[in-house]
C-alpha positions in Angstrom: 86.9 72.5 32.7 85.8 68.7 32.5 88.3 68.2 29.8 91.1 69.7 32.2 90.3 68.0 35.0 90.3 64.8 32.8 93.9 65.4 31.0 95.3 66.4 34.4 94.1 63.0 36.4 95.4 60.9 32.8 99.2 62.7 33.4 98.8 62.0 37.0 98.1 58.2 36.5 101.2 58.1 33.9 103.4 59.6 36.0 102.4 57.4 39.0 102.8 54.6 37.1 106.3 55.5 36.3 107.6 55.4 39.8 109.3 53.0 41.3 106.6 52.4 44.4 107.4 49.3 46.4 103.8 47.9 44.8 105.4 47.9 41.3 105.5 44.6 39.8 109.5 43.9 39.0 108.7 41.2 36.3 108.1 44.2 33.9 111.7 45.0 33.7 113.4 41.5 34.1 113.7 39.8 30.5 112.1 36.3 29.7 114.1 33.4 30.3 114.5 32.9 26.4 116.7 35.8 26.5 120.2 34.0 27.3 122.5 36.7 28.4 124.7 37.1 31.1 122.9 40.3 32.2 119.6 39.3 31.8 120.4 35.9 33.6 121.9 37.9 36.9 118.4 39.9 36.8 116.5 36.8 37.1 118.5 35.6 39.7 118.1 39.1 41.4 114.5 38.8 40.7 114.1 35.2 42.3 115.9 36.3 45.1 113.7 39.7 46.2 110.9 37.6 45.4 111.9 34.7 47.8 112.6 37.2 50.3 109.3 39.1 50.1 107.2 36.0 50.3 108.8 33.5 52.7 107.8 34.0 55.9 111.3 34.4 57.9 111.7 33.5 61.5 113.2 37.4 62.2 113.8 41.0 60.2 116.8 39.8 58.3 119.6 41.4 57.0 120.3 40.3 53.5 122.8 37.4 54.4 120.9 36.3 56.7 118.2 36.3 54.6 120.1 34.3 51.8 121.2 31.6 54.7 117.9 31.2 56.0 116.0 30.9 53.0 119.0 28.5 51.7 118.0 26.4 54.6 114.2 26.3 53.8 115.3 25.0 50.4 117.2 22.6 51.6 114.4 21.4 54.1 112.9 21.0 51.1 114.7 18.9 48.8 115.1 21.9 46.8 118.9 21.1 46.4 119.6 23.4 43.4 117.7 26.4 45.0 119.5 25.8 48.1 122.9 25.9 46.4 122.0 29.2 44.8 121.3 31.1 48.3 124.4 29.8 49.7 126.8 30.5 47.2 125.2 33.9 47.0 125.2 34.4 50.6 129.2 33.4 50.1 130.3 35.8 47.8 129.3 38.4 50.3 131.0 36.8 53.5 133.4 34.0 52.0 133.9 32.6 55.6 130.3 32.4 57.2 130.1 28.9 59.1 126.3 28.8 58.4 126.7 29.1 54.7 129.4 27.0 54.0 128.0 24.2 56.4 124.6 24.2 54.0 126.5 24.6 50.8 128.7 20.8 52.0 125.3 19.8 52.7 123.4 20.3 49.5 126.8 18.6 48.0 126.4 15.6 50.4 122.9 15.2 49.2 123.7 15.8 45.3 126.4 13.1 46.0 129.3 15.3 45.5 131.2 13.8 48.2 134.8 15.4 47.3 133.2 18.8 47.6 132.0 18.0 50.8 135.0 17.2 51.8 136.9 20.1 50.9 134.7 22.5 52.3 134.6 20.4 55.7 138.5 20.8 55.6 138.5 24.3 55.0 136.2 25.0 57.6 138.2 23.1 60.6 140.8 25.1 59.7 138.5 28.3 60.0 136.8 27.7 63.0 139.0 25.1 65.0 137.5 25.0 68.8 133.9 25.0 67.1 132.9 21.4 68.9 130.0 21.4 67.2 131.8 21.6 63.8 133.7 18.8 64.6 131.1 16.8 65.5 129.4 17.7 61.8 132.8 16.8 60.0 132.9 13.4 61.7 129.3 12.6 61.1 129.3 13.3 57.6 132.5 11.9 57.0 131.5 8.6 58.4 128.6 8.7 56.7 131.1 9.0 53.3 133.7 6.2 53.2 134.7 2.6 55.3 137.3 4.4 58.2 140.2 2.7 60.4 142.2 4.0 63.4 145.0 2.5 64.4 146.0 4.0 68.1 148.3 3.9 71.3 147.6 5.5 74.9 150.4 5.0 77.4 149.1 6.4 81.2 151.7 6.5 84.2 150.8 7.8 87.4 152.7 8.2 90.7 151.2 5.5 92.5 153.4 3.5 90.2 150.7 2.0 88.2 151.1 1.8 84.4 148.8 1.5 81.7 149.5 0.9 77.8 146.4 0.8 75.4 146.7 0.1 71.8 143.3 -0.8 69.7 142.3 -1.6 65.7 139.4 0.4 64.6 137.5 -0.8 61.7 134.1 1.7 60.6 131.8 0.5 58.0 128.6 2.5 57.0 125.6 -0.1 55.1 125.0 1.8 51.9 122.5 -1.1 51.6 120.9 0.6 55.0 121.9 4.0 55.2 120.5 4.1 58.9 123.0 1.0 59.9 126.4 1.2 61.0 128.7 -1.2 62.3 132.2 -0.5 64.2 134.2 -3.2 65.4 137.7 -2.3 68.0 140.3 -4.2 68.7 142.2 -3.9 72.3 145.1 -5.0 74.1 145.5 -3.7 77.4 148.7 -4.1 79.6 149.0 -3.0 83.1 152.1 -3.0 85.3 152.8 -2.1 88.8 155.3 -2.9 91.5 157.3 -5.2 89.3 154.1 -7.0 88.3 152.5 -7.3 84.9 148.7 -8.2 83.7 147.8 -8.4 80.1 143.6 -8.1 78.8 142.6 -8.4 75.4 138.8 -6.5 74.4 136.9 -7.4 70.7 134.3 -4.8 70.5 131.5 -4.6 68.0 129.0 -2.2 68.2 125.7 -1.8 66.0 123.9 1.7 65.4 120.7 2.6 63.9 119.7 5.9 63.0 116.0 6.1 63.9 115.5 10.5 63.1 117.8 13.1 62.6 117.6 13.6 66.1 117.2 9.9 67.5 119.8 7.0 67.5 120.3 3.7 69.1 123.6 1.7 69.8 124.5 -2.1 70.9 127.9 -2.2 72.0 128.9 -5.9 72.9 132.6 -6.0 74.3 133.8 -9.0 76.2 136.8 -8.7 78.1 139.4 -11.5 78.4 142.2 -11.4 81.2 145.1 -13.4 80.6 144.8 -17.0 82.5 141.7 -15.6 84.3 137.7 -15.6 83.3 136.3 -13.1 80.5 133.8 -10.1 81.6 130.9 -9.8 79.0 130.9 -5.9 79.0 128.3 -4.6 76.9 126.5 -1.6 76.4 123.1 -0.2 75.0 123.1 3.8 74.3 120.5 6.0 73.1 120.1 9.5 72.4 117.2 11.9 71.8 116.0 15.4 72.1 115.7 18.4 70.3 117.5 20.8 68.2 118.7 22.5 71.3 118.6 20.3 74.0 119.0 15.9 74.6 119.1 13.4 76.6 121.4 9.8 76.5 120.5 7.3 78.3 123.1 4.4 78.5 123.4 0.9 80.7 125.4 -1.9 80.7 128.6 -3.7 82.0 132.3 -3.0 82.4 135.2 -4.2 83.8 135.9 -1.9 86.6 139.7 -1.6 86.9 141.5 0.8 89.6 144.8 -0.7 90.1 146.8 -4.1 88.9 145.0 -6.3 91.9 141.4 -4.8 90.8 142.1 -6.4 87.6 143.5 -9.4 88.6 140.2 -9.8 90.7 138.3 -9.4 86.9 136.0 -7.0 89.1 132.7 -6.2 86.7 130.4 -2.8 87.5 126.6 -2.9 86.5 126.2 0.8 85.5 123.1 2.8 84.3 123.9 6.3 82.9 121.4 10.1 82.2 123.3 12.6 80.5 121.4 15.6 79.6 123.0 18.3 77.2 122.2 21.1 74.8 123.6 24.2 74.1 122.8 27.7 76.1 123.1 29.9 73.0 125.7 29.4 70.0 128.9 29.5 72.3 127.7 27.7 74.9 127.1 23.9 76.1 126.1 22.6 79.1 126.1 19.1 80.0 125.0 17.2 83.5 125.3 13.5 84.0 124.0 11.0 87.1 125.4 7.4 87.3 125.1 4.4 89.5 126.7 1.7 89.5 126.6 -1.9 91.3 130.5 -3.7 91.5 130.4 -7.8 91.9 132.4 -7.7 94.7 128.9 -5.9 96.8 130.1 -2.6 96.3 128.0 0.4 94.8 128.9 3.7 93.5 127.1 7.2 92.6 128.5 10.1 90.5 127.4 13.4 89.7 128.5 15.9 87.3 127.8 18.9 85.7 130.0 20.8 82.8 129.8 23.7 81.1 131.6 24.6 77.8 132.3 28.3 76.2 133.4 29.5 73.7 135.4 33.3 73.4 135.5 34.9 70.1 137.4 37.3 68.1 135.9 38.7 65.3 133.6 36.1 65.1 136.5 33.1 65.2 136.3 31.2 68.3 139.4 32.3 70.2 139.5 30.1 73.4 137.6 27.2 75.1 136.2 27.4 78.4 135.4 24.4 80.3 133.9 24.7 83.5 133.6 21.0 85.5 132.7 20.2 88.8 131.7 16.7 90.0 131.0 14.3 93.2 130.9 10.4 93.4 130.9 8.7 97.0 130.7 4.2 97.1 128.5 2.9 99.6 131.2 1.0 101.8 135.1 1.4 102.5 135.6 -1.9 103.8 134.3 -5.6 102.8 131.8 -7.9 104.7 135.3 -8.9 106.5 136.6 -5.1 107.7 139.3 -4.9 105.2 140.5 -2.0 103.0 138.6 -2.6 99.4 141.9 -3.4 96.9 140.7 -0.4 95.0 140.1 3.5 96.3 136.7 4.0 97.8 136.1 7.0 98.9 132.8 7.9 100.9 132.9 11.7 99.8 134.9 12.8 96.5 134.6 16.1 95.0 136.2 17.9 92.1 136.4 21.1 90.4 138.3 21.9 87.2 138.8 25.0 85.1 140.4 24.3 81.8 141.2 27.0 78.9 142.2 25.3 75.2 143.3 27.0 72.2 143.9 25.4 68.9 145.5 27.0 65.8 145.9 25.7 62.3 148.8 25.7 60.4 148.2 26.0 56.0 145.6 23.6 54.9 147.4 20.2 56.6 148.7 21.2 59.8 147.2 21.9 63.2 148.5 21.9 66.9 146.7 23.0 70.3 147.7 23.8 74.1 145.3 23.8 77.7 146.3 24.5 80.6 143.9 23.1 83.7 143.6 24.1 87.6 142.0 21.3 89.4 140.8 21.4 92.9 140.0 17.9 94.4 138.9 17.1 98.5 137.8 13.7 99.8 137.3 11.0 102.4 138.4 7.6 102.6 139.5 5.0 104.8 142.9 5.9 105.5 142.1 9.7 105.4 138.6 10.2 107.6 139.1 13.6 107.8 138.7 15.5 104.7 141.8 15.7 102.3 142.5 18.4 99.8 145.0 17.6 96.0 144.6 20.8 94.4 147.0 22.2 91.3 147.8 22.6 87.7 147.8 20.2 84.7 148.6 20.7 80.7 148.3 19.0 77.6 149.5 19.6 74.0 148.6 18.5 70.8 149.7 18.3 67.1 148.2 17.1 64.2 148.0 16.8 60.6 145.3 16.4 58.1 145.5 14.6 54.1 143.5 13.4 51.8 142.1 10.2 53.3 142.8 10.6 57.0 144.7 12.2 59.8 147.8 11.6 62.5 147.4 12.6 65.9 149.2 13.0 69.0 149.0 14.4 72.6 150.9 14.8 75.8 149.5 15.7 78.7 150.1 16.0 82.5 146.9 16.7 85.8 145.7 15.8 88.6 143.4 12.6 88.8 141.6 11.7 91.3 143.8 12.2 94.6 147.2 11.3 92.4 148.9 13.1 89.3 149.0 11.3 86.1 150.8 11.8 82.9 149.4 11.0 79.6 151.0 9.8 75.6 149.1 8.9 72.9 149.8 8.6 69.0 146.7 7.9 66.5 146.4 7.5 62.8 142.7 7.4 61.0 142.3 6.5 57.3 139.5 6.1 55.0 139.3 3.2 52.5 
């Protein structure tokens, strides 16, 4: 009976062992890595891959792309570049078009210094997911991180006061590979106003300096005098920095600027002392909100407050951003209507301005080059001034279109728009061309 019992516990423990129980150790069946077959290669991988998952401690129960992105971005946190491409590209083959994915693969090329592959993927991915703001901002960031960049540009703005602007400016970016926290940017600008038969010309020389102090933490020096044709120069200038967290920051930003309403504002070379909170970060994935306060001292003993909140969304269809919502409301009041004198200020001082505006934008690529876009606006303004003490009401609907197209080393741009600003309607055309060198 003893030897029974003793052969029937051995067959027991054999045929235990023989099961596949989730405690069985997998490296018995994966070959060694001097076996150099294609098969045997694919079960390593599929080895290192249950393995990763089964000892990385992930943030949520995962499915297996998520998974693969996840732990593709713990590699990559890392400095584990050839790891991280592994989880991407295997996260890709199951879902060719995942955002997440194919932002971390362009990242791990970025790093490895494959700056073409970068690029490509970038490209593809604007075409993809073109309302993504975010995205944008990525493909920008790195690109300007990549090459020297120029923009040449032109704005024309008519409204029906009668007042004209045109706005042309030279762009020049150059990163400091010597410094890869430095940047510089220097802008060029003519300005040329016109209204009632009367014409003012300005010239602006811009540089501005930024450092990179985190990933999440920047500071900029924007110096940008002003000169008005056969009158003095206003040393606008501006300091800007950002900071936060992965989900939410705050920009503070003060300075000087020419403060120009209409053509006699500017002949007056009137300057505004400004300081500037802007707090943003995004709800959830497809949505951004954003709220700004700003005060603002003019040298002619004026003074100025604005408020404003915005909120950005994004509707999806199958996962492809669809339409942009943007939600805006605002209010900005000036201390006084009239001067030390009791005149009319030359510019438009309201004591009580309020706006709301509902905007929808949609954007659609065209092949790999071409892009164009539409948005269509409702706009609901009221205010107070000193002609109007009673409250005043411009409400109705604006639009804007845009076309594009995208090569190797840059892009051409151009829009055309008509809304409501302010208590007047304005129309809007501008042409822009980027390059990288």
């Amino acid at each position: 009976m003893r030897w029974l019992r003793f052969f029937l516990c051995l067959v027991g423990i054999v045929l235990v062992g023989s099961l596949p129980a989730a405690a069985q150790p997998f490296d018995l069946i994966v070959p060694d890595e001097s076996v150099g077959d294609s098969l045997s290669t694919e079960l390593r991988r599929l080895q290192a891959i249950e393995r990763d998952i089964s000892l990385e401690k992930l943030t949520q129960a995962p499915t297996k792309l998520e998974a693969l992105i996840e732990l593709g971005d713990l590699r990559l946190s890392q400095g584990k570049l050839e790891e991280a491409e592994r989880f991407y590209e295997m996260a890709l083959e199951m879902q060719p078009e995942n955002m997440l994915a194919n932002k971390g693969l362009a990242l791990v090329y970025y790093h490895q210094g494959k700056f073409g592959k970068t690029k490509a993927i970038f490209d593809r991915l604007t075409q993809l997911y073109p309302l993504s703001e975010a995205l944008h901002k990525e493909v920008d960031r790195v690109r300007n991180r990549l090459s020297s960049s120029g923009e040449l540009g032109l704005r024309i703005f008519e409204d029906n006061r009668g007042f004209q602007e045109v706005v042309s400016h030279l762009e020049a970016f150059f990163p400091s590979f010597t410094y890869p926290r430095l940047s510089a940017r220097y802008r060029f600008e003519t300005w040329q106003y016109q209204e009632g038969g009367e014409k003012l010309n300005s010239k602006v020389l811009a540089s501005t300096f930024e450092y990179v102090l985190s990933r999440r933490s920047r500071l900029a020096l924007t110096y940008a005098p002003e000169t008005i044709t056969d009158r003095s120069t206003i040393g606008a200038f501006t300091i800007h920095g950002v900071t936060g967290t992965d989900q939410l920051h705050l920009a503070a930003l003060t300075g000087r600027t020419a403060f120009k309403d209409n053509l006699t504002s500017a002949k007056r070379a009137l300057a505004e002392d400004y300081g500037t909170l802007v707090l943003f970060g995004d709800l959830h994935e497809r949505a951004r909100i954003i709220q700004s306060i700003t005060a603002g001292d003019i040298s002619d003993g004026n003074a100025r407050r604005r408020f404003e909140t915005e909120v950005l969304y994004f509707l999806q269809r199958r996962g492809i951003p669809l339409l942009s919502v943007n939600a805006k409301i605002s209010s900005t009041s000036f201390e006084r209507q009239f001067t030390k004198a009791g005149a009319p200020y030359v510019y438009w001082a309201p004591t009580d301005f309020r706006a709301a505006q509902v905007t929808l934008s949609w954007e659609r690529g065209i092949g790999g080059h071409w892009w164009w876009g539409a948005e269509t606006s409702f706009i609901s303004n009221s205010y107070r001034d000193a002609a109007n003490p009673d409250t005043r009401f411009e409400r109705g609907f604006g639009f804007g279109l845009h076309a594009g197209y995208r090569f190797e080393t840059g892009r051409l741009h151009a829009e055309f728009g008509d809304t409501i600003q302010d208590y007047y309607r304005q129309r809007r055309l501008g042409v822009f061309g980027s390059f990288d060198f």
